[in-house]
C-alpha positions in Angstrom: -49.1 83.0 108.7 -50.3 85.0 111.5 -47.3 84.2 114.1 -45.1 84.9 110.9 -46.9 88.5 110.3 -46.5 89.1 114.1 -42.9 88.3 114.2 -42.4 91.2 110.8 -44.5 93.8 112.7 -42.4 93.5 116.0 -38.9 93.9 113.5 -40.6 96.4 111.1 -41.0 99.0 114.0 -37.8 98.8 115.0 -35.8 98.5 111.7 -37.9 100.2 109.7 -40.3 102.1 111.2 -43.6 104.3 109.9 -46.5 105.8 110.5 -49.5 103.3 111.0 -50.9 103.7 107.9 -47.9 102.8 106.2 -46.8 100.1 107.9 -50.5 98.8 107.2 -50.1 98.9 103.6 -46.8 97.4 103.4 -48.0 94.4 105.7 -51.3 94.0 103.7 -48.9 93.2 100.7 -46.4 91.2 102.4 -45.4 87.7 101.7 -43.7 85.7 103.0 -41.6 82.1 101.8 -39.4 79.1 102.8 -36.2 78.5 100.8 -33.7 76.0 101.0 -29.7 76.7 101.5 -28.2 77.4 97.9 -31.0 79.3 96.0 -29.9 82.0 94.6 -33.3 84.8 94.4 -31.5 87.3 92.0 -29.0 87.3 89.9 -25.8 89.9 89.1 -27.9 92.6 86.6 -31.6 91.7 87.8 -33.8 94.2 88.4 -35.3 95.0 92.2 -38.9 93.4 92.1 -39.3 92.9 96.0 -37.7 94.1 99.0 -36.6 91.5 101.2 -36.5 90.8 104.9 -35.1 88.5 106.3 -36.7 86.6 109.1 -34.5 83.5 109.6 -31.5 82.0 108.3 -28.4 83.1 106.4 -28.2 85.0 103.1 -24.6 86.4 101.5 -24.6 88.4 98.6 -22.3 86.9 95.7 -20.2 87.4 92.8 -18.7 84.9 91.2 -14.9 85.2 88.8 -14.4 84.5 85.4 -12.3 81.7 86.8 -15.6 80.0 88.4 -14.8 81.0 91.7 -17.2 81.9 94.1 -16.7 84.9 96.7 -19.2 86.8 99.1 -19.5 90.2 99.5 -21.5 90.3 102.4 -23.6 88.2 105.1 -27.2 89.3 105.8 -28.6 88.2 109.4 -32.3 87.7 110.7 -33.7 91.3 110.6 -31.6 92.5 108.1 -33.2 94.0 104.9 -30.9 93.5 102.2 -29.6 95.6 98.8 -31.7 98.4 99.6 -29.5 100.3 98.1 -30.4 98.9 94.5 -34.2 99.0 95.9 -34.0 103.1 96.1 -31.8 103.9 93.4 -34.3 101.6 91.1 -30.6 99.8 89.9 -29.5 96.4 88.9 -28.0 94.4 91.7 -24.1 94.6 91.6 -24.0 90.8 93.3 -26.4 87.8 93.2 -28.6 87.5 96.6 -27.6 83.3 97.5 -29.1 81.4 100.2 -26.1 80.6 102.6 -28.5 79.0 105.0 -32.5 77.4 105.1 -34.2 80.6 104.8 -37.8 82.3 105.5 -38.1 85.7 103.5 -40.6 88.5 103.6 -40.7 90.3 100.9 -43.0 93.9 99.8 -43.3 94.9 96.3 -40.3 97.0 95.5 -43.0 99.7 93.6 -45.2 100.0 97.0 -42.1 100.4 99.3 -40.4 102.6 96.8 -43.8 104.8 96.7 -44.2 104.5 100.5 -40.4 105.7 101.5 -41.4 109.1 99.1 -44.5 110.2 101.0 -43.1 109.1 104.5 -41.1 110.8 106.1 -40.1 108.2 109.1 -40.1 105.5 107.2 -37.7 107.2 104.3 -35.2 108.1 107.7 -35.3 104.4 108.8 -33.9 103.4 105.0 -31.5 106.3 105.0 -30.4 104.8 108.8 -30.5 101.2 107.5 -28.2 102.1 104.3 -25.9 104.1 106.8 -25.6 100.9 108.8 -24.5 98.5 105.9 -22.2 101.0 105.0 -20.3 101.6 107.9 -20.6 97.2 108.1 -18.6 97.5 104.6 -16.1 100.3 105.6 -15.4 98.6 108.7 -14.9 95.5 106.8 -12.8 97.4 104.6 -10.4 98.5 107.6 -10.1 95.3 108.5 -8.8 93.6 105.3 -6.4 96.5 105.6 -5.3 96.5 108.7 -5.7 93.2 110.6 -3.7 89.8 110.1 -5.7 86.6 109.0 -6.0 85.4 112.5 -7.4 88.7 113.7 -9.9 88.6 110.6 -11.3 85.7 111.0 -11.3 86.2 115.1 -13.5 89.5 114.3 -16.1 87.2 112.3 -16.3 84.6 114.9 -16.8 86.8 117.8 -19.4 88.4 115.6 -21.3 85.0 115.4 -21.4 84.5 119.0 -24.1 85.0 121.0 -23.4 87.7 123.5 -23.4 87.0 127.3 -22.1 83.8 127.2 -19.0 82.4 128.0 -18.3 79.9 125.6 -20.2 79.2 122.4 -21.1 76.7 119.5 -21.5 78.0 116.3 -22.1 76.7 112.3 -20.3 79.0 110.0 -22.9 80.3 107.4 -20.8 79.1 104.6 -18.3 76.8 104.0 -14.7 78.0 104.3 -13.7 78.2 101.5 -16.1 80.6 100.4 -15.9 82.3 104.4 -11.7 82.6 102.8 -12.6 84.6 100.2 -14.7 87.1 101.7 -11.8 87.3 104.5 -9.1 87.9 101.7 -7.3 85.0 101.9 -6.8 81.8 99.6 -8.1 78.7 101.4 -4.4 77.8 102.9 -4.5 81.0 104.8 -7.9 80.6 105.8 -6.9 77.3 107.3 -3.1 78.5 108.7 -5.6 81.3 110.4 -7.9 78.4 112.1 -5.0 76.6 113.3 -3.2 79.7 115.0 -7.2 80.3 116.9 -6.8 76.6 118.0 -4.1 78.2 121.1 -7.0 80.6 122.5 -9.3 77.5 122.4 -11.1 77.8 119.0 -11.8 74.3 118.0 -13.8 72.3 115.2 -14.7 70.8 111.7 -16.4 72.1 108.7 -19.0 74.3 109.3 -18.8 73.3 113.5 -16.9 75.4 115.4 -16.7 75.3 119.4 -15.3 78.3 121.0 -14.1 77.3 124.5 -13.3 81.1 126.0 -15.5 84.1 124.6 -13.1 86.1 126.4 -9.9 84.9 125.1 -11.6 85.8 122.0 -12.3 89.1 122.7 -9.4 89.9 124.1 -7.3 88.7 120.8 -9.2 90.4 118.7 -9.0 94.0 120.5 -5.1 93.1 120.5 -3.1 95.9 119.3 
């Protein structure tokens, strides 16, 4: 527990920061758990209990059509704190919170942080900066189911997966593609028309593996006018 609490304190002050005292208090109530890929902690119309942060794996955020068809709204990374915005606002959740990946989860009591964010002044700018961030994530986002092709689209969310500096990569999408097709826009048989046109600059693989053989020639197709 202690490595874990280490590893929260280091992100904490940099996400999230706050006076001492406050940062005390919210790491005296942390906790912090293991799930397994596919649970799903809330549900569309539950109430914020915790505030989460994530310290490994994948999470997505999910809604689900009358149809049965699943589709992510967005993708939550280690350090991320998610759905803060229904944490503040003291809302329902608009989408489910789903396990994309294995996953370990700290999480605060949504009362304490809540209380905490209203007497603090740096810790109530580090929320304001956070929900700025996932904003701009969703506008941008927006743009780009607007603007780019389904190549480009998908290009943009596999360069975002690769580790930067190096100059080629392996990566494991976070979901499967069909669900990775609906949060690009597209209908699986785009999705996969989109995979084959990458396969000229090098982008290769099966499933969830994908091996990118050029970072550059990534790069330079997604900045394409």
């Amino acid at each position: 527990m202690t490595a874990c609490l280490t590893a929260i304190d280091q992100r904490a002050a940099f996400y999230l920061p706050g006076s001492p005292a406050t940062i005390e208090r919210l790491h005296n109530a942390l906790s912090i758990h293991d799930f397994t890929r596919g649970t799903v902690l809330a549900r569309q119309g539950d109430m914020p209990r915790n505030v989460h942060f994530l310290e490994s794996g994948y999470v997505g955020t999910t809604v689900t059509s009358p149809q049965a068809h699943d589709y992510i709204i967005a993708f939550f990374r280690p350090g991320d704190v998610f759905l803060l915005c229904s944490v503040m606002l003291n809302t329902p959740y608009p989408v489910a919170i789903t396990l994309l990946q294995d996953s370990r989860i700290a999480t605060v009591p949504v009362e304490l942080f809540r209380a905490c964010a209203a007497t603090d002044l740096t810790l109530a700018t580090g929320v304001a900066k956070a929900l700025a961030t996932q904003r701009q994530i969703l506008a941008v986002h927006i743009r780009d189911l607007k603007l780019q092709p389904p190549a480009q689209r998908l290009a943009s969310f596999l360069l975002n997966l690769a580790e930067d500096g190096d100059s080629r990569s392996a990566l494991l999408l976070p979901c499967d593609r069909r669900i990775l097709a609906g949060w690009l826009g597209l209908v699986p048989a785009s999705a996969s028309r989109a995979f084959r046109e990458l396969e000229r600059i090098g982008i290769t693989g099966r499933g969830r593996q994908i091996e990118i053989a050029s970072l550059d020639r990534l790069r330079e197709f997604v900045h394409a006018a």
